[in-house]
C-alpha positions in Angstrom: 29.6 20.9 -15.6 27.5 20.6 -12.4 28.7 18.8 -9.5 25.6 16.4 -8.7 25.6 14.2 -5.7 25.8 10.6 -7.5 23.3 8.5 -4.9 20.2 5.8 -6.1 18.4 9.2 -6.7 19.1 10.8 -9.9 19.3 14.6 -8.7 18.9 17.8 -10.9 21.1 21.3 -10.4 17.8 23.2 -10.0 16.6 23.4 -6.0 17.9 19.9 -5.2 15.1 17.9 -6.9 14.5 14.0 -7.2 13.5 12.0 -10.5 10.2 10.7 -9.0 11.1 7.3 -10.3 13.8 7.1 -7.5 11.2 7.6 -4.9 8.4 5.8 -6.8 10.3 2.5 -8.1 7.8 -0.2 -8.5 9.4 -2.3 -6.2 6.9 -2.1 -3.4 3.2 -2.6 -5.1 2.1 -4.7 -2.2 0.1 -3.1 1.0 -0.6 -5.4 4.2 -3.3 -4.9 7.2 -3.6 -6.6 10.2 -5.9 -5.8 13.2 -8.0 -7.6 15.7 -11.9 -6.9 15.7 -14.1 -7.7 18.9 -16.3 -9.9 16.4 -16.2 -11.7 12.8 -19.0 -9.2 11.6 -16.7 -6.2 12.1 -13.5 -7.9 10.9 -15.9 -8.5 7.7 -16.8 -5.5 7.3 -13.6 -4.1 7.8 -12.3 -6.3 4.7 -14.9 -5.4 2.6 -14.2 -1.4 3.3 -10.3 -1.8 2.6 -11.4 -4.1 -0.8 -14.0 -1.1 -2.1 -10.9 1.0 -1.4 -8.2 -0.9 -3.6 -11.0 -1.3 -6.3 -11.5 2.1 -6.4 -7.6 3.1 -6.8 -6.9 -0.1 -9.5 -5.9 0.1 -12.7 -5.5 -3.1 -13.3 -6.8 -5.6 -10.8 -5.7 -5.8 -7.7 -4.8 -9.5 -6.1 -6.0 -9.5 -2.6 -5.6 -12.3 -0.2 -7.2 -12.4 3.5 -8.1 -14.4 5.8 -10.1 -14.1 9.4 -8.7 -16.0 12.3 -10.6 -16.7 15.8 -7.9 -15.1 18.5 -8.2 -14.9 22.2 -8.9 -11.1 22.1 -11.3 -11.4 18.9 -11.0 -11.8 15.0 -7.8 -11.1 13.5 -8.2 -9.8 9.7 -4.7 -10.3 8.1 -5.0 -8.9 4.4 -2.3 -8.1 1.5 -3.2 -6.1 -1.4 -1.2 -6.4 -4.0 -0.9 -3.8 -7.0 0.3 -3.3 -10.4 2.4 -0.6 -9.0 4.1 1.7 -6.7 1.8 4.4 -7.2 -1.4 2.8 -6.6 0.3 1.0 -3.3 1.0 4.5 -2.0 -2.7 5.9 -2.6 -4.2 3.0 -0.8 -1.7 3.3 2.2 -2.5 7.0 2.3 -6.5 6.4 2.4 -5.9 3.8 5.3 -4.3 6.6 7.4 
């Protein structure tokens, strides 16, 4: 018998590996944004970008709530995206970068 570290990540005897459900848990399936634009146009079509983006990754619908506020420095776009799961969350943080 193999003696396995015993930590949240379920760990096999070959090279160290992780269960990708450990890393991957579904508890996370919601993605936030927030920036400032120098006008309401671009904050728009900011939102609009990031929305194309989330429907293109969804497998089920994707719940997204935004909203554009007048700032002193501009127009803030404050947006959540919220998955079905993990996965999908992770792809549409990785596109943003």
């Amino acid at each position: 018998m193999s003696n396995l570290n015993k930590c949240k990540s379920n760990e096999t005897a070959a090279c160290c590996c992780t269960d990708i459900g450990t890393i991957i848990d579904n508890d996370d399936c919601v993605a936030e944004y927030e920036n400032v634009f120098a006008t309401q146009a671009l904050a728009q079509e900011k939102l609009q970008l990031l929305t194309q983006a989330a429907r293109d990754i969804e497998s089920e619908p994707c719940e997204i709530i935004s909203q554009i506020d007048k700032v002193n420095s501009g127009y803030q776009l404050a947006a959540k995206f919220h998955f079905c799961c993990g996965a999908e969350c992770l792809i549409f943080q990785l596109k943003l970068r």
